[in-house]
N, C-alpha and C positions, 0 to 999 in steps of 0.2 A: 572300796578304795580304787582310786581311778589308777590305771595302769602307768608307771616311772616311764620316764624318756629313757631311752640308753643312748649312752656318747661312747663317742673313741675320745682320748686326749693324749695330745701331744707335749712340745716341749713346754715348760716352765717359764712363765712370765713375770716381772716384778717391772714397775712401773714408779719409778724413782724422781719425784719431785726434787727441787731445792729453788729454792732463794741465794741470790749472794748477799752477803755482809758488803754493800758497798762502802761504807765509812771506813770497816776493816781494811777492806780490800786498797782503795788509794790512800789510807793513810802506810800502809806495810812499803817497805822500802822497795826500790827495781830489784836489788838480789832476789828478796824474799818473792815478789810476785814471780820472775824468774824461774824463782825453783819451785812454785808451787804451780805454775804451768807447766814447767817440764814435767812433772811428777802425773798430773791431768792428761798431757798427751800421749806419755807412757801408759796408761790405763788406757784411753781411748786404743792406743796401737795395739794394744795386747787382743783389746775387746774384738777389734776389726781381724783380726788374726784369726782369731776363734771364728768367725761367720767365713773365712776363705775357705776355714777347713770345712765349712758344712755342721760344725760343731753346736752352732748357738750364732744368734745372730742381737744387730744393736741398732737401735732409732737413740738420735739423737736430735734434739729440737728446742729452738729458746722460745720459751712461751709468752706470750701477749698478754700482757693485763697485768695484775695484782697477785695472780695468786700462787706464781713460784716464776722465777726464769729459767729455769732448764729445765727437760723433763729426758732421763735415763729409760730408754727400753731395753731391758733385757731377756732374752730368750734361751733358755740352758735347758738337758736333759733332765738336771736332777734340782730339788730344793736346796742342798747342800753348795752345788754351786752358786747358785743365785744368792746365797748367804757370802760364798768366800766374796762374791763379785760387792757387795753392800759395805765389806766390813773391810775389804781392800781401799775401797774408795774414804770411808770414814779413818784410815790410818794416813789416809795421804796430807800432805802440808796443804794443800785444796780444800779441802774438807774444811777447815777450822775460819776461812771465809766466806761457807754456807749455812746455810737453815735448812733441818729439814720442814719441808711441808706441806709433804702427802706421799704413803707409797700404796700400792695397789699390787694384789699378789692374786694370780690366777694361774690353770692351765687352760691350750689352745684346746676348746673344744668342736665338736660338729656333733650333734645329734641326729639320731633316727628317722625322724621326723620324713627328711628327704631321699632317706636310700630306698632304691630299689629292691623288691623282696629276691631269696636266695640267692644274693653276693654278696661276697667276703669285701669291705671295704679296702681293708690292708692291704689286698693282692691289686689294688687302684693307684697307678702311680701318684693323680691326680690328688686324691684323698690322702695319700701320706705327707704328698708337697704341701697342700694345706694345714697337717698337724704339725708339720714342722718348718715351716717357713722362713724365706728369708726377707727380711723386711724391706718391702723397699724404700728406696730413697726418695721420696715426692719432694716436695716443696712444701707441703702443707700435711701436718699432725690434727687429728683431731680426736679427743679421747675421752671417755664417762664412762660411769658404772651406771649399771640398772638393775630396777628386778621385776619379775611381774607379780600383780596382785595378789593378796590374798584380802580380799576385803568383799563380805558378804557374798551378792549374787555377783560381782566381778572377780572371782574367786579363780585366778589359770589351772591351780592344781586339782579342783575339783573337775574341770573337764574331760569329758571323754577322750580315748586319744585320739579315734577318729576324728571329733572335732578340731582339737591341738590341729594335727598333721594339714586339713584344711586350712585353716586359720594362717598357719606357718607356709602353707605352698602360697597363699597370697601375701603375704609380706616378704615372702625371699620373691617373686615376680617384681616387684618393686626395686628390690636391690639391682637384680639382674640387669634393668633397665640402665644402671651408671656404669655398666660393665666397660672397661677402658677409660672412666673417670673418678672409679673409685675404688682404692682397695679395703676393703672390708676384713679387720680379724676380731673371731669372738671368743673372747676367754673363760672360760668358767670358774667361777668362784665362791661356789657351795660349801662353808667349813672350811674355807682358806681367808675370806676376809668379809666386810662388813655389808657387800654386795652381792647379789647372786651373777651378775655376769661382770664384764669389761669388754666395751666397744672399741674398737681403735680404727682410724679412717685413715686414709692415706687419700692426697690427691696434690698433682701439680696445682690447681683452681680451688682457693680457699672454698669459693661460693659455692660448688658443691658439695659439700658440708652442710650450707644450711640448705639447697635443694632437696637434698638427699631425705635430711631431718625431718622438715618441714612436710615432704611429702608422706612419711611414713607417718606420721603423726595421724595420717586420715585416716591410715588402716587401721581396723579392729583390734588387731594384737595391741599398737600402742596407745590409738585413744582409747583404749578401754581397759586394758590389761597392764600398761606400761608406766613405770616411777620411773625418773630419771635423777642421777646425781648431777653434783657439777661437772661444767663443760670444762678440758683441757685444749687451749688451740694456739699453733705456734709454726715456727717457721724453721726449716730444715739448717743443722751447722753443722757444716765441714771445719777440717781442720784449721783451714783459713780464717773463715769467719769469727769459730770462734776463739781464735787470736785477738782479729779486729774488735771481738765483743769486748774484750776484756782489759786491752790496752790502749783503745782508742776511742772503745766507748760508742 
């Protein structure tokens, strides 16, 4: 049996899709949308509150294409919360002019792989800042699950670890390289949802997104090892905007 990776994990992640009901939406009267936006930015204020305290933190982004327009990042200590935060949102007068449609549940993880032998990670400011981060505010979201293979002689878990840790010192060099062009967090999702990780990119430069993608594709980990889900990619909203989205369209 080839030897398990060991992680640290950090806070709690849910990754909250939605579609709007637009028919709903501009057929409901000014009151109604009114109070169902106030009720939206009260959630949002609360959310934003909770990341001043260092509590948990929130990505908020309208996504591009088909296949949701908003996407909710949430980051909390406990599962429990990230539930109250789901089911607050789903009582709100907001909610009943969405679709869900798609959520993703992990925790922030870092593996072995890279640490240095006899240090305690946790005593690493560096390393806790990472399990619990506060998300920043790019301009540009970019978001997927993956997993790696298990198929035949391209099998990841049957690797040694030596190899693993190889393998991985060469595709985290790659990452290193967008450093100040991309923020990179990787969530783990083993027995929490239908994927073994979640990627999430942050960057002011959409196109590093696919630089990034594109490049890592060459390394061994992912063309060889690597399935990918679908792509989430979208554009950062404040509170302004997403005003603008919603009443002006």
């Amino acid at each position: 049996m080839s030897e398990a990776a060991q992680t640290l994990e950090g806070w709690y992640v849910l990754h909250d899709l939605r579609s709007i009901d637009w028919q709903a939406w501009n057929a409901a009267s000014a009151a109604e949308q009114d109070g169902a936006l106030n009720e939206l930015m009260s959630l949002v204020t609360e959310w934003q509150e909770v990341e001043s305290r260092n509590e948990g933190s929130l990505g908020l982004y309208s996504i591009v294409g088909q296949k949701a327009d908003l996407i909710f990042m949430h980051l909390r200590e406990t599962l429990e919360e990230l539930n109250a935060i789901e089911n607050a949102f789903n009582r709100s007068g907001f909610a009943r002019f969405t679709r869900k449609e798609y959520s993703y549940v992990s925790v922030v993880e870092l593996s072995n792989y890279m640490a240095p032998p006899g240090v305690d990670p946790l005593q690493i400011p560096e390393i806790v800042a990472r399990l619990k981060p506060i998300l920043p505010k790019s301009n540009h979201i970019c978001f997927y699950p993956m997993n790696k293979k298990r198929d035949l002689q391209d099998n990841w878990y049957m690797l040694p670890m030596d190899d693993r840790k190889t393998l991985m010192r060469s595709h985290g060099m790659i990452g290193r390289g967008y450093a100040g062009k991309v923020k990179q967090i990787i969530s783990g999702s083993v027995g929490f949802d239908d994927w073994e990780w979640g990627v999430t990119l942050f960057a002011d430069d959409a196109l590093q997104f696919k630089k990034l993608v594109y490049e890592m594709r060459f390394d061994e980990v992912s063309a060889r090892y690597g399935e990918f889900g679908s792509f989430y990619v979208g554009n950062l909203l404040t509170g302004e905007s997403l005003v603008r989205l919603l009443l002006q369209g």
